[in-house]
C-alpha positions in Angstrom: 0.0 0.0 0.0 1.3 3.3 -0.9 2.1 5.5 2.4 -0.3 8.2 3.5 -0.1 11.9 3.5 3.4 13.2 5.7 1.2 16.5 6.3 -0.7 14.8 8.8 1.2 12.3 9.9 1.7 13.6 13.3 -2.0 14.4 13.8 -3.7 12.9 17.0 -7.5 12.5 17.1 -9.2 15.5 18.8 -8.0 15.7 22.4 -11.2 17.8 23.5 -13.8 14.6 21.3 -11.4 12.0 23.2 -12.3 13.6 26.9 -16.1 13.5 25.8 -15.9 9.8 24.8 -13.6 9.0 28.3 -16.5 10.9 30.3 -19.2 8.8 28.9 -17.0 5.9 29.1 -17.2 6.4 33.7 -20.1 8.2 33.5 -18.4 11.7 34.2 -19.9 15.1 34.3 -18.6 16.3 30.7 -17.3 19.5 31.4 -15.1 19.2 28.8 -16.2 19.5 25.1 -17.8 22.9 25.2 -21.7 22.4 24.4 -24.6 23.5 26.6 -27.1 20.9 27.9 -30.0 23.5 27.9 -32.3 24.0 24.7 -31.6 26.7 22.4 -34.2 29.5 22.2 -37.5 28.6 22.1 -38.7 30.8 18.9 -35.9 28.9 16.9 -36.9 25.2 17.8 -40.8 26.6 16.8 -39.5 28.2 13.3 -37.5 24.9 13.3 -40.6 22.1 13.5 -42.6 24.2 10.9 -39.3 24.1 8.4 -39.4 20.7 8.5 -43.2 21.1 6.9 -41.8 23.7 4.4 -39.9 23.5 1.1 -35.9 24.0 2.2 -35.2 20.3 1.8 -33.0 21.0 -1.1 -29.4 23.0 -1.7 -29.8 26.5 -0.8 -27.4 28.9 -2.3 -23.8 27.5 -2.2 -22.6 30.7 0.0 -25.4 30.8 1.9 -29.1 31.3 1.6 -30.0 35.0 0.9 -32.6 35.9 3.6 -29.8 34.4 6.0 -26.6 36.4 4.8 -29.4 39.6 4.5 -30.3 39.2 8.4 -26.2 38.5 8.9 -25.2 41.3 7.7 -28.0 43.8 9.4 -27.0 42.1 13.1 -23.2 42.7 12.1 -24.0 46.3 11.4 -26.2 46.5 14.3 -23.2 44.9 16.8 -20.2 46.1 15.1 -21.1 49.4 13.0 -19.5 47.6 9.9 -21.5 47.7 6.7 -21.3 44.5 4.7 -22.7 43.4 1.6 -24.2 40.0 2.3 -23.9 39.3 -1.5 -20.1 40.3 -1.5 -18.7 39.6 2.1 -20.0 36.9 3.5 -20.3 33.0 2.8 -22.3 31.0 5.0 -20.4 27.9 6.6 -20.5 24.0 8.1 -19.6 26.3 11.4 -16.9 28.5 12.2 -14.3 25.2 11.7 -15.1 24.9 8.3 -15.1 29.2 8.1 -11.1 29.4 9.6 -10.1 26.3 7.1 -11.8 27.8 4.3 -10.1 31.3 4.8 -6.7 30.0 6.1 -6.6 27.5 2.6 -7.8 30.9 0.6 -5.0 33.4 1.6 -2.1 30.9 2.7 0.3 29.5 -0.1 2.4 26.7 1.3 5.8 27.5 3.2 4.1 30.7 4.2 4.0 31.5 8.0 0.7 32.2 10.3 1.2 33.8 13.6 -1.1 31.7 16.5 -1.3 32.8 19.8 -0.4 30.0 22.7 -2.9 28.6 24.4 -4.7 27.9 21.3 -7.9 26.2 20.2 -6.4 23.3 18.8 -7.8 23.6 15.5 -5.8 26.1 15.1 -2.4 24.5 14.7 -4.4 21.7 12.6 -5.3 24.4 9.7 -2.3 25.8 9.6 -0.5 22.7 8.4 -3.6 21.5 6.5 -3.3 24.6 4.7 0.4 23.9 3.9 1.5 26.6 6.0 3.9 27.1 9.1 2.6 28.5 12.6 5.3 31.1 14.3 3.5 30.6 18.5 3.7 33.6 20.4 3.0 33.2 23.9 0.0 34.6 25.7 2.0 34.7 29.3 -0.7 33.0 32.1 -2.4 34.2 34.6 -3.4 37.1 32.3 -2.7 36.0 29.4 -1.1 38.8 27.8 1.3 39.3 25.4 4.9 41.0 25.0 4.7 43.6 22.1 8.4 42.9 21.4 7.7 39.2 20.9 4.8 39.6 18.5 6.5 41.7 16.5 9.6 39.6 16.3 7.2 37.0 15.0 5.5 39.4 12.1 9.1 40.7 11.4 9.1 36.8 10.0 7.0 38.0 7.5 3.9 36.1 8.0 1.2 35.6 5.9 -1.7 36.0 9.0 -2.2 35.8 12.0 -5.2 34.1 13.8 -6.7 36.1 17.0 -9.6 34.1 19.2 -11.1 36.9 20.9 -12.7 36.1 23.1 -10.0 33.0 23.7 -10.7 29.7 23.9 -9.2 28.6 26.3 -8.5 30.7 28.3 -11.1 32.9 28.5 -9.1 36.3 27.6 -10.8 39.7 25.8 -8.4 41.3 24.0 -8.5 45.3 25.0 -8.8 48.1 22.1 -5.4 48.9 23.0 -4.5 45.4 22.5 -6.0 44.9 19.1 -4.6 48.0 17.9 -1.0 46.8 18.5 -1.7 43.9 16.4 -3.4 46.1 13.8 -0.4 48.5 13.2 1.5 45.3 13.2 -0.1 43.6 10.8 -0.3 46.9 8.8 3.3 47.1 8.9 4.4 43.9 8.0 1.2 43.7 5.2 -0.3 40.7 7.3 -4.4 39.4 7.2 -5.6 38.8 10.5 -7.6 36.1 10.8 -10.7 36.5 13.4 -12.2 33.6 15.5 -14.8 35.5 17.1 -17.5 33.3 18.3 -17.8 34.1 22.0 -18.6 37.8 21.0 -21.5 37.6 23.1 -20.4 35.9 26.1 -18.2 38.4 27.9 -18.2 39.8 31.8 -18.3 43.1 32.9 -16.5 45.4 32.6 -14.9 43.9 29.3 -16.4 44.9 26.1 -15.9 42.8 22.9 -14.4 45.1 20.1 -14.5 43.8 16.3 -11.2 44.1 14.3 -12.8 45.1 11.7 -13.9 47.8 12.9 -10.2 49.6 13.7 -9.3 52.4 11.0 -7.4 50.2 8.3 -8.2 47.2 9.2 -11.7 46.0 7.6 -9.8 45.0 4.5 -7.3 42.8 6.0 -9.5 41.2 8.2 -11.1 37.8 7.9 -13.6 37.4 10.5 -14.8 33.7 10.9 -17.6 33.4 13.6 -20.6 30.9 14.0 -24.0 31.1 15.4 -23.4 28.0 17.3 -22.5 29.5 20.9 -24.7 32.7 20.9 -27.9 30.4 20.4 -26.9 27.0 21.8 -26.7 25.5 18.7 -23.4 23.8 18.5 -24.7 21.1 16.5 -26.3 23.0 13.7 -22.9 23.6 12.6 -23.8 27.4 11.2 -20.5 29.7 10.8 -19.4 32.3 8.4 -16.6 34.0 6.8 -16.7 38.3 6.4 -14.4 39.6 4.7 -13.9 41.9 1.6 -15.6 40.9 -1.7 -11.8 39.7 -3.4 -11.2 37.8 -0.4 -15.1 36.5 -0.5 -14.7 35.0 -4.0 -11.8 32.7 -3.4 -13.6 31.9 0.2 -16.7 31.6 -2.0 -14.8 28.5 -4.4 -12.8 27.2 -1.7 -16.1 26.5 0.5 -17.6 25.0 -2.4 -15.3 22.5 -2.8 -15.0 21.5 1.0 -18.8 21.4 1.8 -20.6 22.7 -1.0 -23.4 24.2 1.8 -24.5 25.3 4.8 -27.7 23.0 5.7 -30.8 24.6 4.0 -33.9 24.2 6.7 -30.9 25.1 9.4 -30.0 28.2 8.0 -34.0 29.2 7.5 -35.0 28.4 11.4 -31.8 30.3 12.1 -32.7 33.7 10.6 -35.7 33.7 13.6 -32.4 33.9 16.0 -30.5 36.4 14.2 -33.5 38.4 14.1 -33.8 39.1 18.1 -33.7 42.3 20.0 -31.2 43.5 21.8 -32.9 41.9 25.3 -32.1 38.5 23.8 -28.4 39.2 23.9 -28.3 40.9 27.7 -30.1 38.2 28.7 -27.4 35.5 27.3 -24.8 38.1 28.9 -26.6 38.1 32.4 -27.0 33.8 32.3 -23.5 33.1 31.7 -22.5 36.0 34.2 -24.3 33.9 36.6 -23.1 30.7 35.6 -19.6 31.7 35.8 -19.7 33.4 39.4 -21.7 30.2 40.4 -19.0 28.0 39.4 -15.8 30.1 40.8 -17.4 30.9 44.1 -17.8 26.4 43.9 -13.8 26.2 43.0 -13.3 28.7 45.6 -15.1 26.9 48.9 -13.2 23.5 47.2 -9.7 25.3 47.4 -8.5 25.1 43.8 -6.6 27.6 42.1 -7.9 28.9 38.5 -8.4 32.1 36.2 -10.8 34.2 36.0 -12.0 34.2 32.6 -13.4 37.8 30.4 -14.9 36.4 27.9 -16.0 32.8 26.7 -16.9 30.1 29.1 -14.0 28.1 30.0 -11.9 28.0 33.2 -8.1 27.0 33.4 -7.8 24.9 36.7 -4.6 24.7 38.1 -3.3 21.3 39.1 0.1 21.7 40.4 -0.8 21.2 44.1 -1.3 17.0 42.5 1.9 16.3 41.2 1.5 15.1 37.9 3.6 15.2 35.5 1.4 14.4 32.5 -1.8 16.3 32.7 -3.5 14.1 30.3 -3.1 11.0 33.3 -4.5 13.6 35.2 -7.7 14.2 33.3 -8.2 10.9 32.7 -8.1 9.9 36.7 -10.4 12.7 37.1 -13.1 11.4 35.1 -12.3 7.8 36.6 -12.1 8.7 40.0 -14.2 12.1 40.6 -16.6 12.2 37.6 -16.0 15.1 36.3 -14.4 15.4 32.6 -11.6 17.9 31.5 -9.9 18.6 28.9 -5.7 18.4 29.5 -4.3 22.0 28.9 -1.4 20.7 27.3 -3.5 20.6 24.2 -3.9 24.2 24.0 -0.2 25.1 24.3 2.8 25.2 22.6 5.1 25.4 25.2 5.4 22.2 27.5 2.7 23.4 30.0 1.1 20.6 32.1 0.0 22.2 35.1 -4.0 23.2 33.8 -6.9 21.4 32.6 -9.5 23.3 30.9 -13.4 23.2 32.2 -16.4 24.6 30.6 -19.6 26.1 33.1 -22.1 26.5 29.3 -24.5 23.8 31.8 -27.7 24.3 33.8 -27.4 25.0 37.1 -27.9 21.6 38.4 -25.3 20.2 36.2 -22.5 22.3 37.5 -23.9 22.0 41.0 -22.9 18.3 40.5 -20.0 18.5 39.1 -18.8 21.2 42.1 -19.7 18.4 44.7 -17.6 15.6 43.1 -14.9 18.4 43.0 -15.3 18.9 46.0 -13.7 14.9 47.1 -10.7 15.8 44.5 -8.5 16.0 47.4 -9.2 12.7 49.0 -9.8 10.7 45.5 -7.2 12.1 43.6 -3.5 11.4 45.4 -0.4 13.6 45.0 1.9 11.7 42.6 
């Protein structure tokens, strides 16, 4: 037999899908993989059942059905103050996974260079040598998170292609400041660099940090490829609804390239979805106030249980620092945890590039009762989980 592909030779299965699997596997609280376990908005599951009576069985347009990029592109506006043609900058995709693969494989030639921040989602990495390309890591320096100036623009002075920013970060929960973004916008200006968005926890952010859109810096709305998804704002992770913005020569070649990986976004998915993208602003200080509460539920639980963790800005994952245990391979770690407590984490040495073992990443996107139970098997971590 011929051998396989040496671009993805070194690829492991999806450490985040593997946790889910060992937390159903001892019956573990899956805080993990992060998807809520509450419905989505009622007014899309209604619009949703009477689809399924109506005539979207078929292809809609390849880029994206035109009452759904049309009711994109007014909440963008509405959010961000950008004006975009939803003919000419947008392309509806299989979720924001397929949206940075499709724009990293649409700008990227390969042997160029992609700056990624570290911690990373770890799809990140993936797409970058998917696409050919070589990621430069620059790190994002714990317990903030922020970054040195100097070392980021050592990075661009490699002359990258892009860079890709999560803001909010998965994992670890950082928002970027103004002041922040601005950096990397005269950056990229000087060095003639995209920057690649992932900006799907736009909504989900803790006072007093504010979400600002890259985009939206003077300069910067041409060289910006903003990949996003509906799939966190609604509860909808499994819909698998993302896009690309971007400007219209950057839109065509996202345009081919998405046809080719997916051909569509799903038809009656996209319809129900336009009832979501449709709400008032209530709808989003609403999803703003729930995950406020969720999170200060869940710290003030890994407080009274003693363990050490960030405090995240944005998003809805916590970094919980396991140092106090001993291990040296957090992936044992997570894997006793689910075994031995019942609750399921993902090993942050996935998310970094430097040799990091001391976190594993939790998710609080649960009801109430949910994380209630997974704070009171924290709470015997001490006593079922030995120093090694």
């Amino acid at each position: 037999m011929p051998n396989l592909s040496n671009r993805t030779s070194t690829f492991t299965d999806s450490v985040i899908r593997r946790m889910t699997r060992i937390s159903n596997q001892y019956g573990a609280v899956n805080l993990s993989q992060g998807f809520p376990d509450f419905e989505p908005p009622r007014p899309i599951l209604e619009r949703l059942a009477q689809v399924s009576r109506e005539d979207f069985h078929q292809y809609s347009i390849t880029w994206g059905a035109q009452n759904f990029r049309e009711a994109l592109a007014a909440k963008i506006k509405h959010f961000s103050q950008i004006q975009v043609d939803p003919n000419s900058e947008l392309v509806v995709t299989c979720g924001s996974t397929e949206a940075m693969m499709a724009a990293m494989m649409s700008v990227t030639n390969p042997g160029d260079k992609v700056i990624v921040f570290s911690p990373f989602y770890e799809n990140y990495g993936a797409d970058t040598i998917l696409s050919g390309a070589q990621p430069i890591y620059v790190p994002l320096n714990p317990p903030e998170f922020n970054f040195d100036p100097e070392v980021l623009e050592n990075a661009f002075r490699q002359k990258p292609k892009a860079i890709i920013v999560c803001n909010p970060s998965n994992p670890c929960g950082k928002v970027f400041t103004r002041q922040e973004l601005t950096i990397i916008a005269d950056l990229a200006k000087k060095y003639d660099a995209f920057v690649i968005t992932d900006e799907v926890y736009e909504h989900i952010l803790y006072k007093p940090n504010v979400h600002t859109y890259m985009a939206s810096l003077p300069g910067m709305k041409d060289r910006t490829i903003t990949c996003n998804s509906l799939s966190k704002t609604y509860s909808i992770t499994g819909w698998r609804l993302g896009y690309v913005q971007a400007n219209p020569e950057i839109i065509e070649r996202v345009k081919k390239v998405h046809d080719f990986l997916t051909v569509g976004a799903a038809a009656p998915l996209q319809e129900a979805a336009v009832t979501g993208l449709k709400f008032g602003d209530e709808y989003y200080q609403e999803l703003q106030e729930k995950y406020t509460h969720k999170r200060n539920l869940f710290l003030q639980g890994l407080r009274d249980i003693g363990l050490k963790h960030t405090e995240p800005q944005g998003a809805y994952y916590i970094l919980i620092d396991i140092s106090e245990f001993g291990f040296e391979d957090d992936n044992l770690f997570a894997q006793a945890l689910a075994r031995d407590v019942g609750v399921g984490a993902v090993p942050g040495s996935s998310f970094f590039k430097e040799p990091e073992n001391r976190y594993i990443r939790l998710h609080f996107a649960k009801k109430d009762e949910t994380l209630n139970e997974a704070l009171n098997r924290l709470s015997q971590i001490k006593n079922k989980i030995k120093k090694s």
